[in-house]
N, C-alpha and C positions, 0 to 999 in steps of 0.2 A: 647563851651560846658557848660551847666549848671551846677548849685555847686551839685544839685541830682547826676548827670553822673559822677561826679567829684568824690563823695563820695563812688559812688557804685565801681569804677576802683581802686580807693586806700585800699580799705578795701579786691575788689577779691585780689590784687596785695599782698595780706598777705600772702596767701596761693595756693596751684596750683587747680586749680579747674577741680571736675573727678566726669565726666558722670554727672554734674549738682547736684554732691550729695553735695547742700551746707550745708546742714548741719554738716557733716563733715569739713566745713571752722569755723573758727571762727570770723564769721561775725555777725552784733547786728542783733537781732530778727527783726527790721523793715527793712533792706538791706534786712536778709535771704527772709519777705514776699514779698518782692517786687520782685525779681528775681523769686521767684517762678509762680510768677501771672505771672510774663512776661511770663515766659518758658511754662505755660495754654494756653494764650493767641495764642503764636508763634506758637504750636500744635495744638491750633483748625484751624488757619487761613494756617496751612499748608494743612490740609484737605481739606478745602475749597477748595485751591488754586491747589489744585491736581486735585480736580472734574472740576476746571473752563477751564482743558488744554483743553478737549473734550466739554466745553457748546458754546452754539452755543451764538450771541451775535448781536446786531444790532449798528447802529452807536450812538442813544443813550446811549447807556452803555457803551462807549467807551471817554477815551480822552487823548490827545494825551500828553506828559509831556515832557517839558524844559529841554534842552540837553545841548551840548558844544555854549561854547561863539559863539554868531553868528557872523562872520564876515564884515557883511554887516552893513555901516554906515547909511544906512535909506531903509525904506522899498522898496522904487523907485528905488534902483539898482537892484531889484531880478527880473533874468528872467526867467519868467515863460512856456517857450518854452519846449518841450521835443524830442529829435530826435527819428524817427523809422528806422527801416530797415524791412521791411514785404519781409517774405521768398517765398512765392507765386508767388505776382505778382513781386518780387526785387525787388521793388521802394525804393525810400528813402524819408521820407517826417520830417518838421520842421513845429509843431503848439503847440498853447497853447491845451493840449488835454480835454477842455469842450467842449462836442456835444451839440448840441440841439438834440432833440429826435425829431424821425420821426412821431410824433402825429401831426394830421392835423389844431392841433390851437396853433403849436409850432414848427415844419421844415418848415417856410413857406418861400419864397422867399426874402421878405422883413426879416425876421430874417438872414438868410444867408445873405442879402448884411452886416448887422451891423457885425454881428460874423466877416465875413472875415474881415473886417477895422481893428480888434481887432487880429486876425492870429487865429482865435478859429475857429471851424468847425461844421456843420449841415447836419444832413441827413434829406434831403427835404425828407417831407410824400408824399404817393405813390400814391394818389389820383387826384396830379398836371392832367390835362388835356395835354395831349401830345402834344398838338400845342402851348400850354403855355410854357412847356419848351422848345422847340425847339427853340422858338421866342426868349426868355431867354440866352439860351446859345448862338443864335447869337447874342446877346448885349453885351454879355460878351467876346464871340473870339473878338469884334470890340475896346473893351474898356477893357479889364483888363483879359488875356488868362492866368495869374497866379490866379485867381478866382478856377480855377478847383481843385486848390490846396486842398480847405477851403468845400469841399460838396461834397454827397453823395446821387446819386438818389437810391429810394428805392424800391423796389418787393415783393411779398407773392411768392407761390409757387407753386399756379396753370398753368396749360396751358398758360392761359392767359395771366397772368403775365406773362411769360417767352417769351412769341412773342413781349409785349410790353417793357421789357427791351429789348430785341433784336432790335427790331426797333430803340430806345432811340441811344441807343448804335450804332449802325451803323451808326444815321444821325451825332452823337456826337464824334467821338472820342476821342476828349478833354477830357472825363469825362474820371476820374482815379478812382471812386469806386463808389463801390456796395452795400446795406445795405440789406441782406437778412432777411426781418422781419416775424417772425412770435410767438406767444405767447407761444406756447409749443415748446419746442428744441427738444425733444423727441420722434421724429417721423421720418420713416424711406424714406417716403416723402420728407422730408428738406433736406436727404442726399443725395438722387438721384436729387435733384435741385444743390444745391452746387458743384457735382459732373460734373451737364451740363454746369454751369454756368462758372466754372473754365476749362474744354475744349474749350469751347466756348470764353473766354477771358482770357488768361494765363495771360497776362500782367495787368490785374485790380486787384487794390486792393480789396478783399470781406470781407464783417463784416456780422457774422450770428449771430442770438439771437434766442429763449432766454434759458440758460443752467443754473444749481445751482453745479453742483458739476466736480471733476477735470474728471474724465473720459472720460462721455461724451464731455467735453471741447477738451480733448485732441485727442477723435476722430474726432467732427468737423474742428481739426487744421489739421487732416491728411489726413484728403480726400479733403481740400482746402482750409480752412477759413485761412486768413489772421488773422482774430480777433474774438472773440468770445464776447456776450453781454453776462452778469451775472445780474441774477434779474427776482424771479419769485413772484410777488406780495409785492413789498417791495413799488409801486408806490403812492401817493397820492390819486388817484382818481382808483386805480384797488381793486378789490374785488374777486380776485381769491381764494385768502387763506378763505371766507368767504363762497365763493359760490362753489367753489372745493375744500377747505381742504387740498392745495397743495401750498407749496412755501418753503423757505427757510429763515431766519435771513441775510440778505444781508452781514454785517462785514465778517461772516465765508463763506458764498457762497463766497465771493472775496477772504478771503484766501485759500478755499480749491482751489479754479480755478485754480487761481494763480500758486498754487506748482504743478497743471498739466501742466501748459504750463513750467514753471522753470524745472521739470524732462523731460518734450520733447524736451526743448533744445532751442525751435522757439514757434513765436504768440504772443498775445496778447490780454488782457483783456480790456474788459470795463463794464463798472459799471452803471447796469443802474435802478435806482431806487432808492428810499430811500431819499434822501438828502432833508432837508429841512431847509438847511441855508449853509451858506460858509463854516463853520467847517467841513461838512459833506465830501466835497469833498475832502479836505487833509486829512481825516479819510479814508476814501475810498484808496487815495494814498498809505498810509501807510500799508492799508491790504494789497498790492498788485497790484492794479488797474493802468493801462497803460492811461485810459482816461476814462473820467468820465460822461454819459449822464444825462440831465437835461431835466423835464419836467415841474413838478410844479413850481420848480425857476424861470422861464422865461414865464408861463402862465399870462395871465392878461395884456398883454401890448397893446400898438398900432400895432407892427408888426406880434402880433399873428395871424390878421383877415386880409384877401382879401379887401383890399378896407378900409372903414371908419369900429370900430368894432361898435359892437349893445348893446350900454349901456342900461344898468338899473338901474334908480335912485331910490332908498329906503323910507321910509318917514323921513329921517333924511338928505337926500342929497347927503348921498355917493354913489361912482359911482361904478358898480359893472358888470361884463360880467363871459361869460360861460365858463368850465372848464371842459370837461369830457375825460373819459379812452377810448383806442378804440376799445376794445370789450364789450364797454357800448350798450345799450339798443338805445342811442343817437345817434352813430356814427354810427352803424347798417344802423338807418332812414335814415341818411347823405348818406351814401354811398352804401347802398344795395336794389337792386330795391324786392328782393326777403326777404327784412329784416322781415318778420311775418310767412315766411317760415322756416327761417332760427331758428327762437324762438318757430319753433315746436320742433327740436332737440335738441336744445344748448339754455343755461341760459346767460343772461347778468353778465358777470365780470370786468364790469367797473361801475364807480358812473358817475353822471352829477351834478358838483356843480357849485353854484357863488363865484368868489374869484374878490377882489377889483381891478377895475381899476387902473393902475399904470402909464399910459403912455408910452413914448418912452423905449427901454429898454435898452438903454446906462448907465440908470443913476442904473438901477440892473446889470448890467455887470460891470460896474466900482468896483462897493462894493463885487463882489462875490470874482474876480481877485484884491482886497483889501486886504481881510481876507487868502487869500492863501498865499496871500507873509508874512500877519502877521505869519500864521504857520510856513511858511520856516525860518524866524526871531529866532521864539521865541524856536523853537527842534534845531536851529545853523545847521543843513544840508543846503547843498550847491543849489540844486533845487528838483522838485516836485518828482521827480525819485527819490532822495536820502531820500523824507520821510518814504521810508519801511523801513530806518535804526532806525528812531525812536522811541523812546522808549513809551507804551502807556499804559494805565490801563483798564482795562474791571472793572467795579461798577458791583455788586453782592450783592443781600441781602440773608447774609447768618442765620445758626441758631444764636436763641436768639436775631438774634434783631440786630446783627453786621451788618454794612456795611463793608464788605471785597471789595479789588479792587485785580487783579491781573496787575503786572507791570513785562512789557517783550520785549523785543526787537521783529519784524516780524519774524518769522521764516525765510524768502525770506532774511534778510538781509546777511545768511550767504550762499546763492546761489549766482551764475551770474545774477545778473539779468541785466546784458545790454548783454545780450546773447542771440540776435533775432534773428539769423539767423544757418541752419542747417551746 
């Protein structure tokens, strides 16, 4: 305690102090001004902090804050596994929960064999050529049948798609989930797919995207979804909030989700979007988030491209390859024979950028699954599930010029939250 605090407690300790009326104390004129600024102070920043319960927030505004003594003697004993129990298909499964995202220069085969070495998981993008996976998955029943554990093939919601999941899945039965993708969650189309998907395979786990808020969450968990993806434009390379004026602040998208699936009792989140460093995904944890997908973190490497990837050297020497969203203008070309048709109706909402070669991506998976275990360290909870218990500040610039924060426990930390099943 400093000799100020020292001074101010000996001097209230004179007197009983009522409704703050110090001047009724007989305390010295600079004690009385000082108390009084504070008691300003504590009054603007409680308004503040009253409006910030309802603002919405992304993970930059957010950080997480040092809690009970950690009990873990070095970073290397934290395990970063998390158990599920998915009410659908009853399965029970044990992974590190970082996805790769089903974007086709980031779920690609060669990212999946690294992910599973690591016990982390990929939904392979849905583009794979279907003699490609089959070929695939027989190398995998021949050499490593615990592989299915660790992947996710993925579907949209046409006809189409629903014959070629079905075939996939018949020649496959190994495969335990399903990653029903599509950009807007909000369509009454997604739910008659979801709907067939889960008669058609009771026993698969299904993950549907993309939703922002608890409701619809919690309707996609009732007509089937195992898990639900959060994240409408929070992406690196999407431009939906630009080119539709439609998304959500991801921190609060993951918490409102979140307290749908905690009041329905069953399900699970995942977070897809936003993150753009290791912090981001223990932030994510903390809103509420069961697992965490990743696109930008993991773009730029060796295993993101089929084959050798297609550098481009700068005039300076650095190495640099492509990175785009997949309702870009780009991936359109890539994969739609019909793509100048299809941009007589619909606008591109994705970017096409270059982001730097990095190489193998062992050596960015190490450092993501680094910084997680520093978070579980430095908040003292016990693993990545226990980070909703911690405690965190949302940064706000408020009036005059204050930087106010607000510091709060998850709401979710006083629910069940290992209560996944009906």
């Amino acid at each position: 305690m400093n000799l100020l605090q020292q001074r101010i407690n000996k001097e209230k300790a004179k007197a009983t102090l009522d409704n703050n009326n110090y001047d009724a104390l007989n305390l010295s004129p600079e004690i009385s001004a000082l108390l009084k600024a504070k008691d300003a102070i504590i009054s603007l920043q409680q308004k503040q902090l009253d409006a910030l319960e309802d603002e919405p927030f992304n993970f930059q505004q957010m950080l997480l804050l040092p809690g009970e003594i950690s009990t873990y003697k070095s970073r290397n004993d934290v395990d970063l596994h998390v158990s599920f129990s998915f009410a659908h298909s009853e399965k029970q499964a044990s992974f590190i929960p970082v996805v790769a995202s089903n974007m086709d220069t980031i779920g690609t085969l060669a990212m999946a064999d690294v992910l599973r070495q690591k016990e982390m998981f990929t939904c392979l993008h849905k583009f794979h050529e279907t003699k490609k996976l089959t070929q695939y998955f027989s190398s995998l029943k021949a050499n490593d049948p615990k592989a299915f554990e660790y992947f996710a093939i993925s579907t949209g919601i046409s006809d189409q798609d629903y014959r070629r999941t079905e075939y996939i899945m018949e020649k496959n039965p190994e495969l335990q989930y399903i990653c029903v993708d599509v950009a807007n969650g909000y369509m009454e189309a997604l739910d008659k797919f979801v709907k067939k998907v889960r008669k058609r395979f009771p026993e698969t786990t299904i993950f549907v995207g993309n939703v922002v808020d608890a409701k619809r969450t919690k309707d996609l968990i009732e007509i089937g979804a195992d898990a639900v993806k959060v994240g409408i434009g929070p992406g690196s390379v999407c431009t939906t909030r630009q080119e539709a004026g439609v998304g959500a602040l991801q921190g609060s998208a993951i918490v409102d989700c979140a307290y749908g699936v905690h009041e329905l009792g069953y399900g699970h989140i995942i977070s897809d979007g936003g993150c753009t460093n290791a912090g981001n995904i223990s932030q994510a944890c903390a809103c509420g988030a069961d697992m965490i997908m990743l696109g930008g973190l993991l773009s730029g490497h060796k295993e993101c491209f089929e084959g050798e990837p297609k550098i481009k050297i700068d005039s300076y020497g650095k190495e640099w390859v492509e990175f785009y969203g997949m309702s870009s203008y780009k991936a359109m070309q890539n994969h739609y024979k019909d793509c100048e048709k299809r941009m007589e109706y619909r606008g591109s909402e994705g970017r096409a950028i270059l982001v730097e070669y990095k190489g193998p991506v062992i050596n960015t998976v190490n450092a993501l699954l680094g910084g997680m275990r520093s978070a579980i360290t430095y908040t003292g909870v016990s693993g990545l599930r226990d980070l909703r218990k911690a405690e965190y500040q949302i940064l706000h610039d408020g009036n005059n010029g204050l930087n106010l924060s607000l510091a709060t426990k998850s709401p979710l930390f006083e629910m069940n939250v290992h209560q996944c099943t009906r």
